[in-house]
C-alpha positions as CSV (number, residue, x, y, z in Angstrom):
1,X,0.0,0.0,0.0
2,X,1.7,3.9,-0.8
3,X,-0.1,6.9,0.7
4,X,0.8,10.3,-1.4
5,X,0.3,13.2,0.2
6,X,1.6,17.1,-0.8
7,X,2.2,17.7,3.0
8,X,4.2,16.0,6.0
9,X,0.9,16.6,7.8
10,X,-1.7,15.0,5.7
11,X,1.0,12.0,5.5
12,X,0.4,11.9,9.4
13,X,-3.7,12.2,8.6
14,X,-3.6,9.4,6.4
15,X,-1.3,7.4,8.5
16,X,-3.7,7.5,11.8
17,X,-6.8,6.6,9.4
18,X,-4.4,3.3,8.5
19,X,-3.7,2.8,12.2
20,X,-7.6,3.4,13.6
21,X,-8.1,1.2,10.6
22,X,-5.9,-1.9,11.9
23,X,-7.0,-1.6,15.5
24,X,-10.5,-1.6,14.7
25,X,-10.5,-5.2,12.3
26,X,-7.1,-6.3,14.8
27,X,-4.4,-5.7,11.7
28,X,-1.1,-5.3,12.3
29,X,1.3,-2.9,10.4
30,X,4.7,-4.0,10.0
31,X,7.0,-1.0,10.8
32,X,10.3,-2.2,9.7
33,X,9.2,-2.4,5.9
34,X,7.1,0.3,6.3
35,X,9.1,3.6,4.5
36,X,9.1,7.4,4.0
37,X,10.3,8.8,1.1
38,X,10.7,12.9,0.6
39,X,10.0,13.4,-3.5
40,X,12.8,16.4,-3.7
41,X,10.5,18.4,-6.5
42,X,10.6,22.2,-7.3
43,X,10.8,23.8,-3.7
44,X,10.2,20.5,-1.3
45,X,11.1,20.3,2.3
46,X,14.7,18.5,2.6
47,X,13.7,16.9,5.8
48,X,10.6,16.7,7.9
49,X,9.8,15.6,11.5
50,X,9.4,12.0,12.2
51,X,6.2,10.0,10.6
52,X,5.1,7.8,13.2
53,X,3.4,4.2,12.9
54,X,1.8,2.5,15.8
55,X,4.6,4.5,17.8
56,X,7.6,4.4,16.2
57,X,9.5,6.6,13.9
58,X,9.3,5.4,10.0
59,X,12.6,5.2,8.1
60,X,13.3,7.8,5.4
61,X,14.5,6.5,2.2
62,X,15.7,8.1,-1.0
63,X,14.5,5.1,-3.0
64,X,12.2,1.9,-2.9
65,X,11.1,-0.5,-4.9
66,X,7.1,-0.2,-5.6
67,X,5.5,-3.3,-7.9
68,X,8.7,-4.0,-9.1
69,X,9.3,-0.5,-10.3
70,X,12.5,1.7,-8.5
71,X,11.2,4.9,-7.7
72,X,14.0,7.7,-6.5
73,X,13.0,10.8,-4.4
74,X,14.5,13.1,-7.0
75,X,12.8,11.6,-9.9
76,X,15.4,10.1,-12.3
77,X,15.2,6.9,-13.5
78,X,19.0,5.5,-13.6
79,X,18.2,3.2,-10.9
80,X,15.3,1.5,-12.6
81,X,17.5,1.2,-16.0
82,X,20.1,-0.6,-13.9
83,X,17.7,-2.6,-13.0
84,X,16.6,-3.8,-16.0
85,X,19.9,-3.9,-17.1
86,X,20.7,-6.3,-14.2
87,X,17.8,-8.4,-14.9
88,X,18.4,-8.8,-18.7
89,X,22.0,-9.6,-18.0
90,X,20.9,-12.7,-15.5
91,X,18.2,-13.9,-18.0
92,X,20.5,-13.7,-20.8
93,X,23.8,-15.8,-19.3
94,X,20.4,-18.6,-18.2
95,X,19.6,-18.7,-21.5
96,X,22.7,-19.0,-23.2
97,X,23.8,-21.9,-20.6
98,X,20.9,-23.8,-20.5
99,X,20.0,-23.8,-24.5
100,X,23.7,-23.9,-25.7
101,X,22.7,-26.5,-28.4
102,X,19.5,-25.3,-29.1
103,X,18.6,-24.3,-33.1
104,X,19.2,-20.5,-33.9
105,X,15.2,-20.5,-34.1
106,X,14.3,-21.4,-30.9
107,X,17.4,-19.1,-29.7
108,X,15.5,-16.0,-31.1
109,X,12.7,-17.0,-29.4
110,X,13.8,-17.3,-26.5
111,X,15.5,-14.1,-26.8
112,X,12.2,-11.8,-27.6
113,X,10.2,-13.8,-24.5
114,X,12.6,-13.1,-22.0
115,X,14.9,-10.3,-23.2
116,X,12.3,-7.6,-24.3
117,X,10.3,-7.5,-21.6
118,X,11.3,-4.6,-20.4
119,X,9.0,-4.0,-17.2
120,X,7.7,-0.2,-16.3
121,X,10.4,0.8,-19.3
122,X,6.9,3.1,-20.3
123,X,7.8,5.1,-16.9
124,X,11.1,6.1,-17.9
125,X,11.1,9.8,-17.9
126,X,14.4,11.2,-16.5
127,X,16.9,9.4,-16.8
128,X,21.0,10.1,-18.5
129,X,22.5,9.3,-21.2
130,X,25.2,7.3,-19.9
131,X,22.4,4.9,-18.3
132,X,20.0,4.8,-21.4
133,X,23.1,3.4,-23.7
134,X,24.1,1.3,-20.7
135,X,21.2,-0.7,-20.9
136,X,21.2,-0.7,-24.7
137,X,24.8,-2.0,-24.7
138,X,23.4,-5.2,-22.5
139,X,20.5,-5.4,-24.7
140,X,22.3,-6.3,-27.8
141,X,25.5,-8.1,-25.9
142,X,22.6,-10.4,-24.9
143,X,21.6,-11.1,-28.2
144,X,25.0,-11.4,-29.1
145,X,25.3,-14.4,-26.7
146,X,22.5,-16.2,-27.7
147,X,23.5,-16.3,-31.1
148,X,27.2,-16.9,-30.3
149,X,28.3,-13.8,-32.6
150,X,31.5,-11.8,-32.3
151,X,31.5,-9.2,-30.0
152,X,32.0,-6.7,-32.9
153,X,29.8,-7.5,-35.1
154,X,27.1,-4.5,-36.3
155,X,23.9,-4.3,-34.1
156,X,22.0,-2.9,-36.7
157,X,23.2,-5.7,-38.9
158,X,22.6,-8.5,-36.6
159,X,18.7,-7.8,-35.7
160,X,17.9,-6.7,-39.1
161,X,19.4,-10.0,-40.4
162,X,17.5,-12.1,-37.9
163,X,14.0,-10.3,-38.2
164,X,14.3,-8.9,-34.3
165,X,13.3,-5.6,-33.0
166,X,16.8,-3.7,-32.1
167,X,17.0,-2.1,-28.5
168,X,15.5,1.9,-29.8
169,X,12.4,0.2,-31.6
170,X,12.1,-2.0,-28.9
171,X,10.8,0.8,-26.5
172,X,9.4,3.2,-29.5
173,X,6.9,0.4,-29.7
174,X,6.3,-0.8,-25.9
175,X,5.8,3.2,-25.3
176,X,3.3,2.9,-28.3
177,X,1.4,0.4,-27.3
178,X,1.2,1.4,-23.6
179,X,0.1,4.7,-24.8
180,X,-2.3,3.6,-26.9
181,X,-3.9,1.2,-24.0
182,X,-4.1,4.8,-22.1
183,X,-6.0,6.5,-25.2
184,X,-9.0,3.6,-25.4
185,X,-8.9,2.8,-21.1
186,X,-12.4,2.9,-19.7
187,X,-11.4,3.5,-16.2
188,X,-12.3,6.9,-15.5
189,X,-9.5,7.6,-13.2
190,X,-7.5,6.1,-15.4
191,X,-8.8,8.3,-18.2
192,X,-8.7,11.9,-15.9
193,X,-5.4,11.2,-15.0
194,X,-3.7,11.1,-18.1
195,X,-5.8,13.5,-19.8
196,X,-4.2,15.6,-16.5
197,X,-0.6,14.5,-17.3
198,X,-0.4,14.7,-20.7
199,X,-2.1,18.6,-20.3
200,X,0.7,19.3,-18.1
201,X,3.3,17.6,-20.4
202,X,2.0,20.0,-23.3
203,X,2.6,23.4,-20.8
204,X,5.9,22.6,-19.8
């Protein structure tokens, strides 16, 4: 669960609604994985007094790791692209190990079912250079490894030759598709708050 709140005291509001909550229907928070995190935006406080949960003091954070995605309090997105990076770089040596002998079909499909899944990559807003090529830079190395090609050979070549969306398409389309889901969503919310976003997107 993640309250949001624009103020240190409605944090505290929302935080003793939770805590009347659990007493009444005998819940139990658990503190130690319970977090604060200070989003350091435009004119933010840089610290705040303590946020207390059934008594004690909260931990304040500069990042966590909500559904999977790593949110920072200053906004960037590095962290998550490391992450990804990590996780394509684990799936990638698994595959290459464990389908070694495997036809160069079944390789490339392997490859686009676990290597282009790129989680919450729609999300990435902020983030620098040196992480965005990074991640690219794993992205075809793990191709690379499947297929058992030298380590100098031309990306561009190598996925055009084998039919396989290179790393920049890759998100072009998953960014695509993610905003077209947005564009058709019935979900109300879902619909005001985008409409909201991408309005503000526009201004700046």
């Amino acid at each position: 669960m993640a309250l949001l709140s624009p103020s240190a005291n409605g944090l505290r509001k929302l935080v003793a609604i939770c805590e009347k909550y659990a007493a009444e229907h005998y819940l139990t928070y658990n503190v130690k994985k319970s977090e604060v995190m200070i989003f350091k935006y435009s004119k933010g406080p840089a610290q705040i007094l303590p946020i207390n949960l059934c008594g004690t003091a909260l931990k304040i954070v500069n990042k966590f790791k909500y559904l999977g995605h790593i949110i920072k309090d200053d906004l960037t997105d590095d962290a998550d692209l490391e992450r990804q990076r990590r996780s394509i770089a684990c799936r990638s040596n698994m595959l290459v190990r464990r389908f070694f002998h495997c036809s160069k079909l079944v390789k490339i499909t392997l490859f686009k079912a676990y290597c282009q899944s790129f989680y919450t990559c729609q999300l990435w807003y902020k983030y620098t250079k040196g992480a965005y090529n990074t991640l690219r830079v794993q992205y075809n190395n793990a191709f690379r490894g499947m297929l058992k090609l030298p380590w100098r050979c031309s990306a561009t070549g190598m996925f055009v030759e084998n039919r396989v969306t290179d790393f920049h398409g890759l998100l072009r389309r998953l960014k695509a598709t993610f905003l077209s889901r947005l564009t058709h969503c019935n979900n109300d919310l879902v619909t005001e708050v985008f409409h909201a976003v991408y309005l503000l997107r526009r201004c700046n």
